[in-house]
C-alpha positions as CSV (number, residue, x, y, z in Angstrom):
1,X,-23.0,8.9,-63.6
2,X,-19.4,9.8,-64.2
3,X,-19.1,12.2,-61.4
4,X,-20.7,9.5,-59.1
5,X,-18.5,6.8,-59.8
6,X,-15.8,8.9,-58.9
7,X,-17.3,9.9,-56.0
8,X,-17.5,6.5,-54.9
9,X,-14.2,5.7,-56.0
10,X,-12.6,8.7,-53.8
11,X,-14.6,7.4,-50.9
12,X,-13.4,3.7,-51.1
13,X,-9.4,4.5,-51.7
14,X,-10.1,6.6,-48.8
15,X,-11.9,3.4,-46.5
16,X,-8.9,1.4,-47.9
17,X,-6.4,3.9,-46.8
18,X,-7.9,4.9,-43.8
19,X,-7.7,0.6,-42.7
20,X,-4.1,0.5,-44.1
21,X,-2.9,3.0,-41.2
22,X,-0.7,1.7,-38.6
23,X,-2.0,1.7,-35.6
24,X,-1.5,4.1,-32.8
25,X,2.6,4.3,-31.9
26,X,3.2,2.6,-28.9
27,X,6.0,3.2,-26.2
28,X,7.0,0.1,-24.5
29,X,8.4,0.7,-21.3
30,X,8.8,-1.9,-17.9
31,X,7.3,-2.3,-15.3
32,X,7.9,-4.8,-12.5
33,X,5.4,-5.5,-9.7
34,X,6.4,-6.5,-5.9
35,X,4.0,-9.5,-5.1
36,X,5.3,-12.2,-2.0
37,X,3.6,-15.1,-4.4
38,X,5.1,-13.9,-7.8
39,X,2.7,-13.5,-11.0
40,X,0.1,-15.8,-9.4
41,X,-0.6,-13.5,-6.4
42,X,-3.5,-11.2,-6.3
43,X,-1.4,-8.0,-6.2
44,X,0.2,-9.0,-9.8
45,X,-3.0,-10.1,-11.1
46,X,-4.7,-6.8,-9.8
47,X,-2.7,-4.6,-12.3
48,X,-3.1,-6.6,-15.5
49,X,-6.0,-4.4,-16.0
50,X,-4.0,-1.9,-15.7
51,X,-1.5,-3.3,-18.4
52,X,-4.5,-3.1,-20.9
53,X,-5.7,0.5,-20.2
54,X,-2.0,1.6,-20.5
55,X,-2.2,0.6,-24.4
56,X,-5.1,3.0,-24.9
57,X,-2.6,5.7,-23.4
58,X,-0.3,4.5,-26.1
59,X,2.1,2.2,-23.8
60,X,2.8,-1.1,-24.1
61,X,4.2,-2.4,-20.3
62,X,6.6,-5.6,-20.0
63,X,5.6,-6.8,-16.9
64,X,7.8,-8.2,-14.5
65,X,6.7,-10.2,-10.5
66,X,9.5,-9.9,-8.0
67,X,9.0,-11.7,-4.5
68,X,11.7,-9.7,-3.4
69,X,10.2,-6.1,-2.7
70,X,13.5,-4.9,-2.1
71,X,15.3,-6.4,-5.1
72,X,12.6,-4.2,-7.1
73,X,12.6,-1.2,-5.7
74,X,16.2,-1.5,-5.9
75,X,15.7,-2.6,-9.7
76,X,13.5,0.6,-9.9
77,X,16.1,3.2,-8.1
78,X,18.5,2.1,-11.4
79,X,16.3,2.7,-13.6
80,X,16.4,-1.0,-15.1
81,X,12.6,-0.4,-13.9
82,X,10.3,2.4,-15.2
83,X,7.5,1.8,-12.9
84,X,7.4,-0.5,-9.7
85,X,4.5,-1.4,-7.6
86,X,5.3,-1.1,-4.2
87,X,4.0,-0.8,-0.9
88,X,3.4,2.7,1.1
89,X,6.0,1.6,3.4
90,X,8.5,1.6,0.2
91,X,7.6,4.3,-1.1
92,X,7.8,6.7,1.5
93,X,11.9,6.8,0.6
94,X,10.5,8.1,-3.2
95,X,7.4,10.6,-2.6
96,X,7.3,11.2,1.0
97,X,3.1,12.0,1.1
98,X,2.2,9.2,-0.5
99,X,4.1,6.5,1.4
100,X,3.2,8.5,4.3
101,X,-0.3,6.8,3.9
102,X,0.5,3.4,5.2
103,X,2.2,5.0,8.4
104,X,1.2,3.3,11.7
105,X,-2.3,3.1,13.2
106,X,-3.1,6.3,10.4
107,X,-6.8,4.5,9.5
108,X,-8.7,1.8,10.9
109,X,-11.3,1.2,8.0
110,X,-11.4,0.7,4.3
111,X,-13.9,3.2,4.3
112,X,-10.9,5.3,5.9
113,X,-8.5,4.7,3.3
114,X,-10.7,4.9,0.7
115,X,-11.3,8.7,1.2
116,X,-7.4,9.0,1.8
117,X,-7.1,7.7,-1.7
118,X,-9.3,9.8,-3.0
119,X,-8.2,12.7,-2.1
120,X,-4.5,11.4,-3.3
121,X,-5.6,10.6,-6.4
122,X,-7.6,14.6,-6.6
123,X,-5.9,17.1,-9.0
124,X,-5.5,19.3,-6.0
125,X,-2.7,17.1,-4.9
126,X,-1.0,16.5,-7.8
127,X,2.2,18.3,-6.7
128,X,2.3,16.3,-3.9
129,X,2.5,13.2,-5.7
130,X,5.5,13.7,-6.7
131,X,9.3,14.5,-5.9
132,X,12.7,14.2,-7.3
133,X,11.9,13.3,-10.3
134,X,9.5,10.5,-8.9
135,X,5.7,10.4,-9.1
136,X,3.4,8.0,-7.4
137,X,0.4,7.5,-10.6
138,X,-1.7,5.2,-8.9
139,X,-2.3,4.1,-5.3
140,X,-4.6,0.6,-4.5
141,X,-5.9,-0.8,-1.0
142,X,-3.4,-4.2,-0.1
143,X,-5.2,-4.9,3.5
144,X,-4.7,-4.5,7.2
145,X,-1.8,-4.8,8.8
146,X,-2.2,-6.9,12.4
147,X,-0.1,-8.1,14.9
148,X,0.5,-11.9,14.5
149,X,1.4,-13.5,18.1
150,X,2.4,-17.1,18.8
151,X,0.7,-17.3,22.2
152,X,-2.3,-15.4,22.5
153,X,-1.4,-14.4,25.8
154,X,1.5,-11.7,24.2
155,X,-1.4,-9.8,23.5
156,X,-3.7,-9.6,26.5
157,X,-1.9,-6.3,27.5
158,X,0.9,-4.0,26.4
159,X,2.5,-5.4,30.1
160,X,2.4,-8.8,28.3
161,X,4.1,-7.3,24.6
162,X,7.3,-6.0,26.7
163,X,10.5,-7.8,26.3
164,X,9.1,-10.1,23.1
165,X,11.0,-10.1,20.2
166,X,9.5,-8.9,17.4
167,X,10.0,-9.0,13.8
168,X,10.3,-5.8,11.7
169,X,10.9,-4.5,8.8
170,X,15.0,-3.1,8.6
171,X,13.6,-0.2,6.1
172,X,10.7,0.6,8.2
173,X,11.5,2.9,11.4
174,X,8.1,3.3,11.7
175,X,7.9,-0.3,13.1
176,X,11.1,-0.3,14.7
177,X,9.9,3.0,16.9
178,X,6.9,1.2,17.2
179,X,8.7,-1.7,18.8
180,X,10.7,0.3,21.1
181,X,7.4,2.6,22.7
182,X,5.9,-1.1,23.5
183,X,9.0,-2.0,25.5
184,X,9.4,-5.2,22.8
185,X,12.6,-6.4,21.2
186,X,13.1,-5.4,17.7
187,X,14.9,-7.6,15.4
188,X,15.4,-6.8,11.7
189,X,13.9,-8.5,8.9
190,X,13.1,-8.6,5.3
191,X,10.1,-9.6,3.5
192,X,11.9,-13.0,2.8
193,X,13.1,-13.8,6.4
194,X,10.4,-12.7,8.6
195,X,8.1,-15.6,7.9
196,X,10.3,-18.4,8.9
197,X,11.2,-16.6,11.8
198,X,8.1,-16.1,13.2
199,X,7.3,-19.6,11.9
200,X,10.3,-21.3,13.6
201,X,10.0,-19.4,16.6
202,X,12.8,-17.2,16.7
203,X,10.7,-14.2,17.4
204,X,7.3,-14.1,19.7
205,X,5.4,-11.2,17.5
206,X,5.2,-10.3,13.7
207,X,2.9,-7.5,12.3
208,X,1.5,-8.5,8.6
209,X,-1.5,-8.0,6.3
210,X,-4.0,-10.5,6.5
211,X,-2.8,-12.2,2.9
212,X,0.3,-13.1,4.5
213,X,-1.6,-15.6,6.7
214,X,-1.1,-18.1,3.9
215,X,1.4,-16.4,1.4
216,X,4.3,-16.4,4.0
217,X,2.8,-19.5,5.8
218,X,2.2,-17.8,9.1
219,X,-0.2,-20.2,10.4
220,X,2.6,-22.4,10.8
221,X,3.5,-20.1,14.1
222,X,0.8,-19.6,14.6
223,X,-0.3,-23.4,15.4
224,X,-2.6,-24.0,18.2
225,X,-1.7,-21.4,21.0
226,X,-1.4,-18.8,18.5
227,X,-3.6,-15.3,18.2
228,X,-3.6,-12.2,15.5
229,X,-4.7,-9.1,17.7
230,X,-8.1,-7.5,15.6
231,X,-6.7,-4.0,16.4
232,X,-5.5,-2.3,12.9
233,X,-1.4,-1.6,13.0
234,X,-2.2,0.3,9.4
235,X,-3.5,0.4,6.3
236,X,-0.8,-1.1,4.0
237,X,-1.4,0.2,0.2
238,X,0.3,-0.5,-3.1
239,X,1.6,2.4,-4.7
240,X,2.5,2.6,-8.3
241,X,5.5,4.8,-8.8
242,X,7.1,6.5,-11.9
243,X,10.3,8.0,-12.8
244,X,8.3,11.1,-14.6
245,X,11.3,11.4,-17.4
246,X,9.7,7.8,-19.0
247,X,6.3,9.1,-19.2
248,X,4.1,12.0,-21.0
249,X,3.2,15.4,-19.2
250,X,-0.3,14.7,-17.4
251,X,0.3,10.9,-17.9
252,X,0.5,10.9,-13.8
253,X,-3.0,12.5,-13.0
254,X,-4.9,10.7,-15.3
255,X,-3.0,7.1,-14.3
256,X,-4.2,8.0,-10.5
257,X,-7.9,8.7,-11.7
258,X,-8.1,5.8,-13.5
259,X,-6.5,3.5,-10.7
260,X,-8.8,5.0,-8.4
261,X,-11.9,5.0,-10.6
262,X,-11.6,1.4,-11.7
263,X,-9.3,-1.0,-8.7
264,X,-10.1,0.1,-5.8
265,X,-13.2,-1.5,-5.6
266,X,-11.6,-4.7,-7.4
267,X,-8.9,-4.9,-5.1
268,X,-10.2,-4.3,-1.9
269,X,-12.6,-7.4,-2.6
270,X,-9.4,-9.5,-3.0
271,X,-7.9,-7.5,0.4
272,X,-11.7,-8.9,2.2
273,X,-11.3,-12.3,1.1
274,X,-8.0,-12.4,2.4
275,X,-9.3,-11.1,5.8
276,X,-12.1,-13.9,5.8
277,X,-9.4,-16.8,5.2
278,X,-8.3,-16.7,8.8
279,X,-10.4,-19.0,11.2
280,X,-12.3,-17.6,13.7
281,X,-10.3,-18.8,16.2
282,X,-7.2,-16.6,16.4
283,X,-8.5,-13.1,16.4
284,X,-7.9,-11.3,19.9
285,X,-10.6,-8.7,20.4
286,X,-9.1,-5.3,22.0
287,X,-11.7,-3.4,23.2
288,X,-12.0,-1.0,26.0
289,X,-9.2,0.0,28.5
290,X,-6.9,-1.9,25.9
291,X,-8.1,-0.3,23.0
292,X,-7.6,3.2,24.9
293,X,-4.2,1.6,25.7
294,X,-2.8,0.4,21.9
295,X,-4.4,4.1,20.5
296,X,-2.1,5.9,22.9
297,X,1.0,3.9,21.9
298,X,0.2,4.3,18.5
299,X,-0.3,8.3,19.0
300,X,2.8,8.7,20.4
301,X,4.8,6.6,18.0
302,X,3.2,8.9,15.4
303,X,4.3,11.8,17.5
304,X,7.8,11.2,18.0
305,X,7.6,10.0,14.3
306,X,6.1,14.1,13.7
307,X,9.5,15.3,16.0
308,X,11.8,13.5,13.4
309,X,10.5,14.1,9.9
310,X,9.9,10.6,9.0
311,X,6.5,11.2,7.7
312,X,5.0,14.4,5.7
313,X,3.1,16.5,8.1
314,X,0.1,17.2,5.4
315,X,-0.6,13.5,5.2
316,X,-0.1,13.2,8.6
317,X,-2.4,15.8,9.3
318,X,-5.1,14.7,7.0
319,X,-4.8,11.1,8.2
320,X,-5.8,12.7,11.8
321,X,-8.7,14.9,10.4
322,X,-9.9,11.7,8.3
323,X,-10.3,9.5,11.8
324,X,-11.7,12.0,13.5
325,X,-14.5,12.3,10.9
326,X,-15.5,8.9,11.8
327,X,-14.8,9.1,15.6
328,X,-15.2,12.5,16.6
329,X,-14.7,11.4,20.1
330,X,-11.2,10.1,20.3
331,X,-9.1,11.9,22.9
332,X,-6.5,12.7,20.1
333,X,-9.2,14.9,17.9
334,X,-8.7,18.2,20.6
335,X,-4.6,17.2,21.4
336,X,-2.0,19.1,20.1
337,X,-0.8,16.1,18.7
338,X,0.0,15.3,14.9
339,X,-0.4,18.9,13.7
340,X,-2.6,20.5,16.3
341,X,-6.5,20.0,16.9
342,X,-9.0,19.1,14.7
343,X,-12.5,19.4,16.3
């Protein structure tokens, strides 16, 4: 009887012990978030659940919104950020092959981008997810990027394009070269300017994602004569990007599975819901001789873009192979272009 009183006596001090252990150490580190509506936007609100898995990895984020995407990736490049969410376009100046992703007219369909991310997120790629002491750990789907006219008639032909002034991004050559192959104007922007100047008129043409229809306001330029042309500029993504030295060896590859595994789904339903909110009534259809037309513009934009190093030639590459796989029959699939043939 002795021997079992003890017994239970061991067992219990070592129940009580066992509850009286701190829990798990955690390492709290920052991490601020680009969203053009702040901490009530869908992009912030998309990686809370991220926030939460991070404290089963033992970290603790303080979470930060910026409206300002260049203020925070600016923040980031300090360090007074340890991780930023971005988009592609962004990140493209920190890891190359992932910001390569959201390069222009690259994929037409989520279905596209999905398998883009998928292979991103891959252990294969790992090395290519990072640079300079960078690393992207997570990449999400942020919409379709169009091309937002304030007469519809800009956009009946690439004839009708020339000479308009459009708005671009002053980080993104990729639009500005864009710009320039269509014969339009470019005139620099940021994220904060280039809705009230396509709103107040002071450019004919801006190219957005479909949540910017009312986060920036645009159907204020839009107004009655307005059109948004259903042809896909690119897939914009948000890309979650690390400066390795704050975070644990493998903490990169399993953030990417996870991201991928558990919000892309969740996010892309927020991306569709924000490319159902615009009416009916503005979207341009570009089919036919026109749709031939804006793929060759786009082809050689990416080509000239190929000649000057501005995006990695694997993603590029891949990209190519990936729209090919839906569309075997686009004349790019057998041109030299982009890397060579892929049928």
């Amino acid at each position: 009887m002795t021997s079992y009183l003890g017994a239970v006596a061991v067992g219990a001090a070592a129940l009580l012990g066992s509850a009286m252990q701190p829990a798990a150490a955690q390492e709290t580190r920052s991490l601020c978030i680009y969203d053009p509506i702040g901490a009530n936007g869908f992009i912030y609100q998309s990686f809370q659940d991220y926030v939460v898995q991070a404290r089963e990895w033992g970290i603790k984020f303080n979470t930060r919104a910026y409206t300002d995407e260049a203020v925070a990736a600016n923040d980031f490049k300090a360090g007074k950020c340890d991780m930023v969410g971005i988009t592609g376009v962004r990140a493209i100046h920190f890891v190359k092959f992932a910001g390569s992703l959201d390069m222009a007219g690259g994929l037409q369909t989520y279905d596209q981008e999905k398998t883009a991310i998928k292979v991103m997120s891959s252990p294969k790629a790992a090395d290519l997810m990072q640079s300079d002491g960078y690393e992207v750990v997570g990449v999400v789907p942020l919409g379709k990027a169009f091309l937002f006219a304030r007469d519809k008639g800009y956009l009946e032909s690439l004839d009708t394009i020339a000479g308009k002034k459009i708005a671009v991004m002053s980080y993104d050559k990729q639009a500005s070269t864009l710009a320039n192959v269509a014969g339009a104007s470019p005139v620099g922007a940021s994220i904060a300017s280039f809705g009230p100047m396509f709103n107040n008129g002071s450019v004919d043409l801006a190219y957005a994602p479909s949540f910017a229809y009312n986060a920036l306001e645009l159907y204020k330029g839009l107004g009655e004569q307005g059109g948004i042309a259903d042809f896909v500029l690119g897939m914009l993504s948000g890309q979650l990007v690390v400066h390795q030295d704050k975070f644990p060896d493998g903490f990169g590859q399993k953030s990417r599975e996870w991201v991928f595994n558990n919000m892309f789904d969740s996010t892309l339903r927020r991306v569709e819901s924000a490319d159902s909110d615009i009416p009916d009534k503005y979207w341009v259809h570009i089919s036919g001789e026109r749709d031939a037309n804006y793929r060759e513009m786009f082809r050689n934009t990416r080509q000239d873009l190929w000649d000057n190093g501005w995006y990695n030639h694997r993603m590029q590459h891949l990209l190519k192979k990936i729209r090919c796989s839906t569309d075997s029959g686009l004349a790019e699939c057998s041109q030299e272009s982009e890397g060579g043939p892929v049928n």
